[in-house]
Backbone atoms as SQL, in Angstrom:
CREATE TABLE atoms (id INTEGER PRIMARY KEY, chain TEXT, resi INTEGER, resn TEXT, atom TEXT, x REAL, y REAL, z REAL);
INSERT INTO atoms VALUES
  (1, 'A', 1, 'UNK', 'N', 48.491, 7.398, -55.511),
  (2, 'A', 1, 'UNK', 'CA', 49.179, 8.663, -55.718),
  (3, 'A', 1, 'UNK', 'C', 48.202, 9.762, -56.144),
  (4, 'A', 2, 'UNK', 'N', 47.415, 9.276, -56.814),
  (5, 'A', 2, 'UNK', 'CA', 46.355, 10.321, -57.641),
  (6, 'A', 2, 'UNK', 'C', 45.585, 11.018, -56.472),
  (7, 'A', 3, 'UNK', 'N', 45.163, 10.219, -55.418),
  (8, 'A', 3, 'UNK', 'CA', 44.385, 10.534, -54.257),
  (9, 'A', 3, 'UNK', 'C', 45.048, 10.841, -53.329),
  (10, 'A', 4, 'UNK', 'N', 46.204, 10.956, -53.130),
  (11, 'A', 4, 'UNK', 'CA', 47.012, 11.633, -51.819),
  (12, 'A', 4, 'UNK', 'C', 46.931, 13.449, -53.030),
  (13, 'A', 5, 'UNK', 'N', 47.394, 13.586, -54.086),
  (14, 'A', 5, 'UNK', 'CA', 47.298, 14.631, -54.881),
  (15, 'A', 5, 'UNK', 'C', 46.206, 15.314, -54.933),
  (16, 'A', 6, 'UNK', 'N', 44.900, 14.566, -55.288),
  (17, 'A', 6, 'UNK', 'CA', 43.530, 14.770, -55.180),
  (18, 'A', 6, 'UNK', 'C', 43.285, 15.639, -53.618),
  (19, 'A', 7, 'UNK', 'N', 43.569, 14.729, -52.342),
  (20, 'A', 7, 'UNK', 'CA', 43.250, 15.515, -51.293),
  (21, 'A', 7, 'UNK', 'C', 44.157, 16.836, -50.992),
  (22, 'A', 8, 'UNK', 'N', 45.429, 17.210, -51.443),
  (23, 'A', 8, 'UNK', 'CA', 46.260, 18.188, -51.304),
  (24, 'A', 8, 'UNK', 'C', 45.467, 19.291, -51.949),
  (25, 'A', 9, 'UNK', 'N', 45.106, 18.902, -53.024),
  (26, 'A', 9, 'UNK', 'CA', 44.531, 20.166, -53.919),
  (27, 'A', 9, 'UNK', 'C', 43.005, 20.538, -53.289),
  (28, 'A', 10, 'UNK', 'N', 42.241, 19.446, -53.007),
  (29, 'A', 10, 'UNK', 'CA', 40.745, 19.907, -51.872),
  (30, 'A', 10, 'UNK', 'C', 41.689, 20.531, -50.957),
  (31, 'A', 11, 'UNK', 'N', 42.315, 20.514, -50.589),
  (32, 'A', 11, 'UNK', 'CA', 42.376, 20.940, -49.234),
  (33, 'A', 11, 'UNK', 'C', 43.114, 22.852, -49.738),
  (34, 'A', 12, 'UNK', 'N', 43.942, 22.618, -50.542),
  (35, 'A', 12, 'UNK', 'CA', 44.294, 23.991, -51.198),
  (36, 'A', 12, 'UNK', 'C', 43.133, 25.002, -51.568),
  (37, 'A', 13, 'UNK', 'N', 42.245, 24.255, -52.129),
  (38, 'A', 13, 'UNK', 'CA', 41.107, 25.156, -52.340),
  (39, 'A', 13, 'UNK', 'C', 40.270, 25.442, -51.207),
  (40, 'A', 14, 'UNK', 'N', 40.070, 24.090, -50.359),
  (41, 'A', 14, 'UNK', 'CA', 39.112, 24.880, -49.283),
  (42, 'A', 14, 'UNK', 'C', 39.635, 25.665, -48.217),
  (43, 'A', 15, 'UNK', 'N', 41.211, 25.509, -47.855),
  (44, 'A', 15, 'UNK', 'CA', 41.936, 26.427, -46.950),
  (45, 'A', 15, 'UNK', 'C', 41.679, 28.160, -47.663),
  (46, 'A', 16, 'UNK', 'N', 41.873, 28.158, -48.912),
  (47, 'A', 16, 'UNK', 'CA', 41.701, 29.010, -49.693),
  (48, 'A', 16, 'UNK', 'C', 40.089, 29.668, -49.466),
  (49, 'A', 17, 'UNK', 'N', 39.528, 29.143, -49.602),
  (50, 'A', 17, 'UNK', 'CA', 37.954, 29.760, -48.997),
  (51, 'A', 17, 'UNK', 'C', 37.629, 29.848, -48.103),
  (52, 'A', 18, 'UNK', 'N', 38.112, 28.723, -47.084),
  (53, 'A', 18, 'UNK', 'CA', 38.413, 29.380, -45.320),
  (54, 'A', 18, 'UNK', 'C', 38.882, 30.827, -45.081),
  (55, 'A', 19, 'UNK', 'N', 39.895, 31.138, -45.645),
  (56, 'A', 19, 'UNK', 'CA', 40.154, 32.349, -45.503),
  (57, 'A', 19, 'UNK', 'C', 39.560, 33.494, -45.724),
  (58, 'A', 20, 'UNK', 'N', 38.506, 33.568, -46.872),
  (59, 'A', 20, 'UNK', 'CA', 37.527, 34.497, -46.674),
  (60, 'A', 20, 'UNK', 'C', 36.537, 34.847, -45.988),
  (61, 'A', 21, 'UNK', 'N', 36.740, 33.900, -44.727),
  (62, 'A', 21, 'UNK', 'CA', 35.736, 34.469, -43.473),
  (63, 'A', 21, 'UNK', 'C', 36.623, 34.705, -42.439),
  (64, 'A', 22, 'UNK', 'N', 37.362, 36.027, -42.473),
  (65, 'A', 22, 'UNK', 'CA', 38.272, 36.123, -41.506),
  (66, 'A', 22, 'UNK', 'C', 37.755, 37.367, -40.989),
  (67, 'A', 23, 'UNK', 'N', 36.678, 38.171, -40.872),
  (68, 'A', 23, 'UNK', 'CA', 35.988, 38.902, -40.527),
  (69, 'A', 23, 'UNK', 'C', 35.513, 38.925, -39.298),
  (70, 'A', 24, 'UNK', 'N', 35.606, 39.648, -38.030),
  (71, 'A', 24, 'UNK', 'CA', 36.151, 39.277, -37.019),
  (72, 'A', 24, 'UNK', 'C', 33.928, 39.734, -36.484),
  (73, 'A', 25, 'UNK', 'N', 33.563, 40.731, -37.043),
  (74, 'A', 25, 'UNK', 'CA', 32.183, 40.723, -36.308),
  (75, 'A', 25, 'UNK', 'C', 31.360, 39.363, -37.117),
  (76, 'A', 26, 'UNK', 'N', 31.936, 38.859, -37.983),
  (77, 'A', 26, 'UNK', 'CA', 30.787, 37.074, -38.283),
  (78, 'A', 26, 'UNK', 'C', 30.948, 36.265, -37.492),
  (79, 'A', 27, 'UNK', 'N', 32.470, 36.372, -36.367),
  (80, 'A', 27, 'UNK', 'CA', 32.355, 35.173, -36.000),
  (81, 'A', 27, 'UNK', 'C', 31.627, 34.203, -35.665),
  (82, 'A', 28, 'UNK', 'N', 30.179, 34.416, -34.540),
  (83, 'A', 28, 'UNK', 'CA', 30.243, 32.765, -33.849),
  (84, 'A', 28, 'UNK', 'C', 29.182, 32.132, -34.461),
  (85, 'A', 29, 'UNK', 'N', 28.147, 32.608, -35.690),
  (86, 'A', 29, 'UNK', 'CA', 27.859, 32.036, -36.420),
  (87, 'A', 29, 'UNK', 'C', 28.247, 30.935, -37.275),
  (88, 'A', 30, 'UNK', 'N', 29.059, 32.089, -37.927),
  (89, 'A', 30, 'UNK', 'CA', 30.182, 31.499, -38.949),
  (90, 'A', 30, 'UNK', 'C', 30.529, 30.712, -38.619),
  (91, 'A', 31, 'UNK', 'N', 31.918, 30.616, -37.264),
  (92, 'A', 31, 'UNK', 'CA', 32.884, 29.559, -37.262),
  (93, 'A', 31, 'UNK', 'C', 32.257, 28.487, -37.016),
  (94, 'A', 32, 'UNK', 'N', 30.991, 28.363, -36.451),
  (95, 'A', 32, 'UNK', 'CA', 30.346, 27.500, -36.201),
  (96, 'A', 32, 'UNK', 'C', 29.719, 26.419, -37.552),
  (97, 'A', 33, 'UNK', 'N', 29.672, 26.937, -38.524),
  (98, 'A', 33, 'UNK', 'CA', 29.021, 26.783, -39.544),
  (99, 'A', 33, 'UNK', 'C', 30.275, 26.187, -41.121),
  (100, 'A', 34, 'UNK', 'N', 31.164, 27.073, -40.888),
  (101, 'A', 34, 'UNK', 'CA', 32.566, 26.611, -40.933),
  (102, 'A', 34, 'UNK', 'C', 33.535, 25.556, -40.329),
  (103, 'A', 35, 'UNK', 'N', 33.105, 24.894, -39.095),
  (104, 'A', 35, 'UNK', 'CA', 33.492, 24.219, -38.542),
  (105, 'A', 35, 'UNK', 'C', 32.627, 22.291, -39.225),
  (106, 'A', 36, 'UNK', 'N', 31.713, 22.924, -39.141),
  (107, 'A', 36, 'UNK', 'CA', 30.820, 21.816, -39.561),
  (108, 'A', 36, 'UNK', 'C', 30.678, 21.593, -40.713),
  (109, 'A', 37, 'UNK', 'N', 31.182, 22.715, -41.642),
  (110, 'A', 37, 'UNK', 'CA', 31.264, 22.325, -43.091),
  (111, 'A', 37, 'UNK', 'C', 33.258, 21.731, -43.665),
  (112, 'A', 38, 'UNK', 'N', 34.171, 21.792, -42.581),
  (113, 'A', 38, 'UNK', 'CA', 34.869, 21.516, -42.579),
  (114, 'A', 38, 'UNK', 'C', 34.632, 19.852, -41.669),
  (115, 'A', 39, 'UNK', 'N', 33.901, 20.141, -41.337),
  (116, 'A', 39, 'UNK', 'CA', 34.238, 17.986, -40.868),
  (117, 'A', 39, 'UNK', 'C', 33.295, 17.292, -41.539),
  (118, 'A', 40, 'UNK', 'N', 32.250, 18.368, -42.545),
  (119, 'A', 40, 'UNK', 'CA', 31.904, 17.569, -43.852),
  (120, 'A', 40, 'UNK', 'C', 32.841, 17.197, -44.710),
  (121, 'A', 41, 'UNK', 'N', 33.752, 17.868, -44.872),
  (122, 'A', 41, 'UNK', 'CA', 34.772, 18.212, -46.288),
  (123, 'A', 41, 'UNK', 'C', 36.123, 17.013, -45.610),
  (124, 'A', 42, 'UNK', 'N', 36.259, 16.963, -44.477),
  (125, 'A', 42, 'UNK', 'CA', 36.976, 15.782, -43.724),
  (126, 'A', 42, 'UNK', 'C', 36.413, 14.551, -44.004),
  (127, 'A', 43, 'UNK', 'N', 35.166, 14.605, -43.390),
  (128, 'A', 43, 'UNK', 'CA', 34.335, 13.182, -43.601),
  (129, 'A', 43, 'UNK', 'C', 34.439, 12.683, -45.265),
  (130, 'A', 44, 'UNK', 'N', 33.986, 14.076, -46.135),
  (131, 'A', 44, 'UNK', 'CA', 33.991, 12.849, -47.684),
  (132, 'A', 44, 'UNK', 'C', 35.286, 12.804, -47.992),
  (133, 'A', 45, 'UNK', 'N', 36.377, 13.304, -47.691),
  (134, 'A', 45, 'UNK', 'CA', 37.697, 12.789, -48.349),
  (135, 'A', 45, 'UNK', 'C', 38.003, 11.383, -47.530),
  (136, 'A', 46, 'UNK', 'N', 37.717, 11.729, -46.440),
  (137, 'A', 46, 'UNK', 'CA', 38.160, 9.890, -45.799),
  (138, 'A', 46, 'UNK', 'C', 36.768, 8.812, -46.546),
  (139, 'A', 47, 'UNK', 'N', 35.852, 9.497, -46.975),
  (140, 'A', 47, 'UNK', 'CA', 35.259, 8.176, -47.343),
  (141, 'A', 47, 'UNK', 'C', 35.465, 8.297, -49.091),
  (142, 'A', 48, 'UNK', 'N', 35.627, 8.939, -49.680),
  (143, 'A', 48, 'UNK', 'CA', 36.355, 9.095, -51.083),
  (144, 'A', 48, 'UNK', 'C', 37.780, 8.269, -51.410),
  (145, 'A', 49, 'UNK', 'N', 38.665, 9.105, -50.554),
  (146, 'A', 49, 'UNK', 'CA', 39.843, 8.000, -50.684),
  (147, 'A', 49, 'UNK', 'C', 40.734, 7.425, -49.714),
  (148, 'A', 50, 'UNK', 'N', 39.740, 7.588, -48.125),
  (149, 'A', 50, 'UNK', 'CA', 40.232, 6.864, -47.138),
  (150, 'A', 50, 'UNK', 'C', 41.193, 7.936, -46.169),
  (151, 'A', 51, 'UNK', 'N', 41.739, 6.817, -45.313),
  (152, 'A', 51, 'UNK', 'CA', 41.951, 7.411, -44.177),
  (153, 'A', 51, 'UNK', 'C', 43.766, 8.463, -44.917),
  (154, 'A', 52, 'UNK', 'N', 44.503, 7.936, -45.420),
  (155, 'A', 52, 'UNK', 'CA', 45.738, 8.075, -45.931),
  (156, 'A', 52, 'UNK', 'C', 45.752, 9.363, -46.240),
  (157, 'A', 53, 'UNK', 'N', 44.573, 9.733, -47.038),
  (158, 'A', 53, 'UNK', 'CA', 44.217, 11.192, -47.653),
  (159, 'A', 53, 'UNK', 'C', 44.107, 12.451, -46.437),
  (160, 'A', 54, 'UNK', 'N', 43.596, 12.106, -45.457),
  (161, 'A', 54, 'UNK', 'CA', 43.059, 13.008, -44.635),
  (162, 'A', 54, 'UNK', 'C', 44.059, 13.864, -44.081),
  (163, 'A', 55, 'UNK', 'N', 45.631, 13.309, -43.715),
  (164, 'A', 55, 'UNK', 'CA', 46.683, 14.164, -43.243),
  (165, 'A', 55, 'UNK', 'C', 47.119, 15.329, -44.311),
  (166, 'A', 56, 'UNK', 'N', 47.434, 14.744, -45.639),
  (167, 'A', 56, 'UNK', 'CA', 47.152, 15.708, -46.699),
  (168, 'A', 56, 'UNK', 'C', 46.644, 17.187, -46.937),
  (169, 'A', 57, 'UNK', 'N', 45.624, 16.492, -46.469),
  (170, 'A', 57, 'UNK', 'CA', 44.026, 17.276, -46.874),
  (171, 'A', 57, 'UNK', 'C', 44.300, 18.569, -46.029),
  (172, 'A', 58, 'UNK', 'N', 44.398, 18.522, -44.461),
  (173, 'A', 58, 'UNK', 'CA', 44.294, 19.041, -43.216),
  (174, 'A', 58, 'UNK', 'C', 45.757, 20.019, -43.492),
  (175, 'A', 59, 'UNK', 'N', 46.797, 19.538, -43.705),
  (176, 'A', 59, 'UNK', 'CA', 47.930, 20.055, -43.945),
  (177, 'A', 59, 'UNK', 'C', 47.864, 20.987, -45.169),
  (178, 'A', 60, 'UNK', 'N', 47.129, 20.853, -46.082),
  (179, 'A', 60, 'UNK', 'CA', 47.256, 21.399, -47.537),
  (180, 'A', 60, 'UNK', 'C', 46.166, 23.013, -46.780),
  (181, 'A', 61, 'UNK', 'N', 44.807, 22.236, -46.349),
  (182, 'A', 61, 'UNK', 'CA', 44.214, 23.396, -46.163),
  (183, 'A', 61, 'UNK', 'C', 44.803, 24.224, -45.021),
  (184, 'A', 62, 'UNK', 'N', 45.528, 24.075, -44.253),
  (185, 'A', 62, 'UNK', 'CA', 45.605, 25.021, -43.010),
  (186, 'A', 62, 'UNK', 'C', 46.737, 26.054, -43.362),
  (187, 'A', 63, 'UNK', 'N', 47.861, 25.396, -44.609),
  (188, 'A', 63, 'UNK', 'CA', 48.539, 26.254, -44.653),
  (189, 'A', 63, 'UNK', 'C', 48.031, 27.235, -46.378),
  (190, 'A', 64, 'UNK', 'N', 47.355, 26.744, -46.416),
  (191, 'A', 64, 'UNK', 'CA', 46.673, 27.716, -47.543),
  (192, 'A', 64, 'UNK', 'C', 45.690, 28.628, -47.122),
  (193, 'A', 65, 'UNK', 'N', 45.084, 28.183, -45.596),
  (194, 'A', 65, 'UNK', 'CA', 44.239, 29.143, -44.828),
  (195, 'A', 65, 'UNK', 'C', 45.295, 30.011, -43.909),
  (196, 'A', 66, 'UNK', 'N', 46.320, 30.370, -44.065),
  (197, 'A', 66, 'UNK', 'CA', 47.240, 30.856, -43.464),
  (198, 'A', 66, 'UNK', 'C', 47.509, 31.613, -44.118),
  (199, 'A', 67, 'UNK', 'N', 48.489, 31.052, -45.322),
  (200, 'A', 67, 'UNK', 'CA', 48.880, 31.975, -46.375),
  (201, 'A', 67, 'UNK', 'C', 47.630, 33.327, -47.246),
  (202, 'A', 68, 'UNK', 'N', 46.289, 32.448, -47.314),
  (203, 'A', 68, 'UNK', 'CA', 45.287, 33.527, -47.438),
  (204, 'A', 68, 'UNK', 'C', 45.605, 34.595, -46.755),
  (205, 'A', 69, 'UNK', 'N', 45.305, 34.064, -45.252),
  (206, 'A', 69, 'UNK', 'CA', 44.879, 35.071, -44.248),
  (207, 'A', 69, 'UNK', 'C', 45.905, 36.292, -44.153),
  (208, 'A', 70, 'UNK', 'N', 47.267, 35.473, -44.357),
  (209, 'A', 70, 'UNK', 'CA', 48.459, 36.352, -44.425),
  (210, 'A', 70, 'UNK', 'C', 48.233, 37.906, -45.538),
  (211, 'A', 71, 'UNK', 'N', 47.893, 37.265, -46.594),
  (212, 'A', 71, 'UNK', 'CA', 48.038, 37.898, -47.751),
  (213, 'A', 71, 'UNK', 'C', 46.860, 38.904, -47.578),
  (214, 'A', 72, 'UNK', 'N', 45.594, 38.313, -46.710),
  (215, 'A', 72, 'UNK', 'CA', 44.452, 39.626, -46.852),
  (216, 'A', 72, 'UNK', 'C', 45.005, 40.683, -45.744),
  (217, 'A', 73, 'UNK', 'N', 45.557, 40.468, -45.026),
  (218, 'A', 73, 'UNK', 'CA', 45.826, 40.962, -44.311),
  (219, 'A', 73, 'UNK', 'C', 47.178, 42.390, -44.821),
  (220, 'A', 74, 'UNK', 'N', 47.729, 41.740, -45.087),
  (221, 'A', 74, 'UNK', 'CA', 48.850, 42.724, -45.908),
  (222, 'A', 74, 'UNK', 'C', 48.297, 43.497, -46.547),
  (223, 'A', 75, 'UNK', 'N', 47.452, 43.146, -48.008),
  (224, 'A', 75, 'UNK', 'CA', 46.423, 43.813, -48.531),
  (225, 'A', 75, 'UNK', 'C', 45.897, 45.224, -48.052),
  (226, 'A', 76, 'UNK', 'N', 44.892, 44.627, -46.399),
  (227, 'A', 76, 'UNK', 'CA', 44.055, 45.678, -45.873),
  (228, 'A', 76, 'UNK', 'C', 45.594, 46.748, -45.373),
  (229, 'A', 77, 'UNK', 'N', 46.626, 46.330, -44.631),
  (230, 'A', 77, 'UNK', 'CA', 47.592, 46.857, -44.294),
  (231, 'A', 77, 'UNK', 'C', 48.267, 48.199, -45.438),
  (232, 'A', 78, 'UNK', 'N', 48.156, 47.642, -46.903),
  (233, 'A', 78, 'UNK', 'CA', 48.774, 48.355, -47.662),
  (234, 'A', 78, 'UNK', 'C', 48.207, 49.355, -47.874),
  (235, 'A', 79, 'UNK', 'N', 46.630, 49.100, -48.485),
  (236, 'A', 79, 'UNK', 'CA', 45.690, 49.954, -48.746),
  (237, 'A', 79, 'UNK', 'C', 45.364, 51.196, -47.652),
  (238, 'A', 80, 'UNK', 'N', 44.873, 50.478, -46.557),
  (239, 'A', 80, 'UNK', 'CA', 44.795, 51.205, -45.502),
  (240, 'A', 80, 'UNK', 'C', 45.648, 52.727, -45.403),
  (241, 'A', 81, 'UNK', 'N', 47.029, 52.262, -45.343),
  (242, 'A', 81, 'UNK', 'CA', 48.050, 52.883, -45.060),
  (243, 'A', 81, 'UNK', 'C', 48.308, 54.026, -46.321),
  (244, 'A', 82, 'UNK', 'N', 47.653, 53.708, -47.338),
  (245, 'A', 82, 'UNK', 'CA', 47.447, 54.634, -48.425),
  (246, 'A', 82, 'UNK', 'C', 46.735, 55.417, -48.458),
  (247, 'A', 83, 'UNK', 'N', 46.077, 55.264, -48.043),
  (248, 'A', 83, 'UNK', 'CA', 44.584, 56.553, -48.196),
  (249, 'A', 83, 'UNK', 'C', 44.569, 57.317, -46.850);
């Protein structure tokens, strides 16, 4: 239980820092670089606490890299629209 919890919360935080490269002139560096540091962050949770963890993990971060993205986005939307 501790480790299905354990990978929800990695994955909350790193969806969460995914989202701060949503900057559309970094891309093909980046995603590239992001991509590979995300099937690092895959690889040690399956060898940390196995395969069970990994659906978790993937699910926790994508919708926390969503909800980021959502929220910066509104953000630039609000501000924007202010000035």
């Amino acid at each position: 239980m501790i480790t299905f919890l354990g990978g929800i919360g990695l994955g909350i935080v790193w969806g969460w820092l995914l989202g701060n490269f949503d900057q559309p002139q970094r891309a093909p560096l980046v995603v590239v670089s992001l991509a590979v540091a995300s099937l690092a962050m895959g690889t040690t949770v399956t060898w940390l606490a196995h395969l069970r963890t990994v659906p978790p993990f993937t699910i926790a971060a994508v919708v926390s890299l969503l909800v980021h993205h959502l929220w910066r986005r509104e953000l630039r939307h609000r501000y924007q629209d202010s000035t």
